[in-house]
N, C-alpha and C positions, 0 to 999 in steps of 0.2 A: 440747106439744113442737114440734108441723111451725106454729104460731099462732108460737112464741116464737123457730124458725129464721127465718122471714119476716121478723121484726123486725131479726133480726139484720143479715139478708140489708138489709132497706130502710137501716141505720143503715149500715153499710157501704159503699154503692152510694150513699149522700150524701155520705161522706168523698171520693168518689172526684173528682166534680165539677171539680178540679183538673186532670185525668188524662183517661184514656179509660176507659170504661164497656163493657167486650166481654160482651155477653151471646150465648150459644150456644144454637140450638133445642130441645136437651135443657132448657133450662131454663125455663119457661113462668110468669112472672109473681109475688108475693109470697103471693097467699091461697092458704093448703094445700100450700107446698113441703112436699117430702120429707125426709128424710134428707141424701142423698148430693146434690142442689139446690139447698139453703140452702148447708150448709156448702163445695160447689163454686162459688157466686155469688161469699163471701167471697175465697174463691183466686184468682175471677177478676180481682177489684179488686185486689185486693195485688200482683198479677202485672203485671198492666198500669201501675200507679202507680210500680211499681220496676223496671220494664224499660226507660225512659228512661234508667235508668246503667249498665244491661248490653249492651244489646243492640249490635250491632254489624252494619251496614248491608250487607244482601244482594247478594251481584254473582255473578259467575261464578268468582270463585275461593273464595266460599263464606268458612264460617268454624272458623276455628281454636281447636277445644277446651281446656280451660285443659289444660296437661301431666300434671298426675296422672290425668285423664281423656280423652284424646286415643284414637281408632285407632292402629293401627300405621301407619306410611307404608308406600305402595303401592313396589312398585319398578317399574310400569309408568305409562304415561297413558293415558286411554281416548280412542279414537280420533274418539270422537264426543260429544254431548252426553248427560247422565243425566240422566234423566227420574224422580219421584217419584209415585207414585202411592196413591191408599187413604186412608184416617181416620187419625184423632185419632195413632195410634203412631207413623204416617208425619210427621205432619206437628208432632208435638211439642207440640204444646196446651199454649201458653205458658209455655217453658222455656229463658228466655223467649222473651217475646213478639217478633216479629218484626215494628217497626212500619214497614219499609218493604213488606212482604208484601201483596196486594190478592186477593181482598178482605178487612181484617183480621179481618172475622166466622170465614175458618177457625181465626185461632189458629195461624197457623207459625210453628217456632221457630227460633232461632240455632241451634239446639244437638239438633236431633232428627238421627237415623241419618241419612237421605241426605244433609244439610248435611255430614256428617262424613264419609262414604265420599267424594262430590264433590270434597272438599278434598282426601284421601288421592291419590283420583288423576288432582289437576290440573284436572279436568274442567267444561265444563258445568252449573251445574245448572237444570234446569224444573221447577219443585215444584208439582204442581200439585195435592196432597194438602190434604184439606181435613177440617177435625172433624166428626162425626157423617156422614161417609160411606161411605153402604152401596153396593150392585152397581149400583141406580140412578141413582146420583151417576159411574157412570163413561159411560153415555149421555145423563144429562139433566144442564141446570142443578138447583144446590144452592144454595137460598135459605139466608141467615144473618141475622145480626141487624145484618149492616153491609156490606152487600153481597150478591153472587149470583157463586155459584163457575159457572164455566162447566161442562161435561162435560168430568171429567179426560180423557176418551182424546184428546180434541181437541190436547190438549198434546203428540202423538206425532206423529213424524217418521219418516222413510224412513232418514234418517243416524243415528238413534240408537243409541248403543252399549249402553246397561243402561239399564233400568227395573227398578226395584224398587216391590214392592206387597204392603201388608199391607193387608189387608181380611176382614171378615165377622164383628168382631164387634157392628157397630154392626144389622146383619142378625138380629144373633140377642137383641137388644133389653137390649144389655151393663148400658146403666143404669138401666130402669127392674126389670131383673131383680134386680140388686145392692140397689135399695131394695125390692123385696120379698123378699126374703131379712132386710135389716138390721129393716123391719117386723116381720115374723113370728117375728123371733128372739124377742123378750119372751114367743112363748106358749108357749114349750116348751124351756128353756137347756138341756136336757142329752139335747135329740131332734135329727130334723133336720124343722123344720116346712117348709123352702122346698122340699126336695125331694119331700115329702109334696103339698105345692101343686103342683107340677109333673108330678108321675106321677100324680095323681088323677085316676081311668075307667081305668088301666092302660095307659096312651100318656104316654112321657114327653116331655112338650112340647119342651124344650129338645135334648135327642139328635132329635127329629124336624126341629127347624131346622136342626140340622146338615146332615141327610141333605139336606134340600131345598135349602141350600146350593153343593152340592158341585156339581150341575148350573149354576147361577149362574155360579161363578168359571171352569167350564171356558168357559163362555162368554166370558168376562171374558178369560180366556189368548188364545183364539182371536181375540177383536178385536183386543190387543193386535199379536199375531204380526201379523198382516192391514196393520196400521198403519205398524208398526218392524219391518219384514223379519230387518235384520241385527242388531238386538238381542242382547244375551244378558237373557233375563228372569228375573228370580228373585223367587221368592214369600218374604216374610220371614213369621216365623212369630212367634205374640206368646210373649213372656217368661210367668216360672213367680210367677204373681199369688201362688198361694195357697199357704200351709205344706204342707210334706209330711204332718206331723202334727197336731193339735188346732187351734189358734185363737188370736187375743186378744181376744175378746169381754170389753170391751166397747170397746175403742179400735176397733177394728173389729167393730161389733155383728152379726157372722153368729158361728153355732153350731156347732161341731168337725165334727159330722156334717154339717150343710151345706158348711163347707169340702170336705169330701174330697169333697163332691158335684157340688160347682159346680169342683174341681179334675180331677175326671173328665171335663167339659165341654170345659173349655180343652183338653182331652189329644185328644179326640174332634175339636175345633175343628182344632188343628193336625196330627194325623193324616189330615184331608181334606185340609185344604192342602197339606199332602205329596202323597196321591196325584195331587190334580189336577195338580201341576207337574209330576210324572212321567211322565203319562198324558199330558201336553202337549210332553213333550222339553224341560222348564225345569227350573231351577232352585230346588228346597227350601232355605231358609235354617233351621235350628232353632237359636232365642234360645231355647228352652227351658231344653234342658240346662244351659246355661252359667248359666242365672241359678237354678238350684236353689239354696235357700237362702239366696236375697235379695230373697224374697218381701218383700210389705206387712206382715207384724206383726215381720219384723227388726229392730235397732236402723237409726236414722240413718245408722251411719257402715259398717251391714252394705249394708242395703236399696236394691234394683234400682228397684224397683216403689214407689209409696208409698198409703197408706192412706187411708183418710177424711179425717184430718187431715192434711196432706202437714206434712214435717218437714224438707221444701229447697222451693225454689219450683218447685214441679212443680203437676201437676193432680189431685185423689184418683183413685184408681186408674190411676194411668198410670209409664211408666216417667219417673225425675227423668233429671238429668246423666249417670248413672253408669249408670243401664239403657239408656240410647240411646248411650251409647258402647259399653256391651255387645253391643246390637245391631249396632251399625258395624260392631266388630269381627268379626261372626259373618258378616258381607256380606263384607266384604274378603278373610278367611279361605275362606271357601265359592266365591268370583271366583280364588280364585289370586294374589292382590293383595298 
């Protein structure tokens, strides 16, 4: 199976040749991909080969969502520039692809949330959100596979009005955890074996990243603040990945009971990020709620989130069009906007 993804992945990634070739550091090479690697390489191509007809050239007035999926317009302007900040949510991992964006190794999109709040309220935008970045990537350079992202905080200014920042779950080791959960599901369909991997010795690994987390981003708030005085900050929270109840195994190969497990996770996830911002005098954004039931095993024309196989040109597990304008919305809404 991970011998016959590789292939897939290699055949792929020679169609591309024509186009541009974004490979992202989660993704390390053709011998022994994984699961959610191979079939994420493929999205990559197809994403980048078809976003020369989509994409739409990044400035300061940002870009404007197709209508059925737009934010609300703001009824104010913000006084300053908006700043972007955090991984892959933040920055929209090729939906599309954003090929005036440097360096293209993050993957920014036309179409991720701060492009769309930016737009709603006239504003600035500095994006300086990059894929697979974690609390390190906001004091050091992030290497990519086509460039080297600078230290997001470096992007912050004394005049800035809103930063927004979604971050921690590339911390908590989002994609190599999702393929061993979709691995492990074959040995036990009606257990939950990924969680069983996780809490073995009676420490659950994943709630224990959490917690170690949460000291991280306060840190993270506090440079911030330090940076952009007159800011309003707001932490955005990630959207509702996973079913309320059961599964679709095998279109998304994890197991009912690993769902509600690794959906516990997420809930813990953004329950830290809530306290931290509170504990900081900022602002919680919750994309949770709102996307209940437009998780990854929904139909197409339900779904926030999308699945292994993405079923719009999004990235596997990440929000498509319709979840990052959810989120916008929940920015604007939660701003007064």
């Amino acid at each position: 199976m991970r011998n016959g993804l590789g292939m897939l992945v290699f055949s792929a990634v020679t169609l591309c040749v024509r186009g541009v070739t974004v490979w992202s550091r989660k993704r390390a090479g053709l011998a022994g991909v994984g699961a959610v690697a191979g079939i994420a390489a493929v999205v990559v191509c197809l994403s980048v080969t078809s976003a020369a007809a989509m994409v739409v050239p990044a400035g300061p007035g940002a870009v404007a969502a197709p209508a059925a999926l737009a934010a609300p317009a703001a009824a104010t302007v913000a006084a300053g520039p908006v700043v972007a900040l955090g991984d892959s949510y933040t920055a929209g991992n090729l939906l599309p692809l954003d090929l005036a964006a440097r360096p293209l190794g993050c993957a920014r999109s036309t179409q991720a949330y701060p492009v769309r709040v930016a737009s709603a309220l006239k504003a600035t935008l500095v994006d300086a959100a990059c894929s697979g970045a974690g609390v390190q990537a906001m004091t050091g350079a992030e290497p990519t596979y086509l460039g080297t992202n600078p230290p997001q905080l470096n992007a912050l200014a004394p005049d800035d009005a809103l930063v927004m920042l979604t971050l921690g779950g590339d911390d908590m080791g989002f994609w190599s955890t999702l393929d061993t959960c979709m691995t492990l599901s074959v040995t036990d369909l009606f257990g939950s074996p990924c969680e069983r991997h996780f809490t073995s010795g009676g420490t659950d690994q994943l709630a224990a990243r959490v917690t170690a987390e949460a000291a991280q981003v306060s840190t993270v708030l506090a440079d911030i603040r330090a940076r952009a005085p007159q800011a309003r900050i707001v932490v955005v929270g990630y959207p509702d990945l996973f079913p309320q109840s059961g599964g679709c195994w095998p279109a998304v190969p994890i197991t009912s009971g690993d769902i509600a497990y690794l959906r516990s996770i997420e809930v813990q996830l953004n329950a830290m990020l809530a306290a931290d911002a509170a504990a900081a005098g900022d602002t919680f954004v919750n994309t949770y709620t709102p996307t209940i039931g437009h998780d990854f095993c929904q139909s197409a024309q339900v779904k926030d989130v999308e699945g292994l196989v993405p079923t719009s040109l999004a990235y596997p597990f990440h929000p498509n069009a319709r979840g990052q304008a959810a989120m916008a919305a929940a920015v604007l809404a939660a701003i007064g906007a």
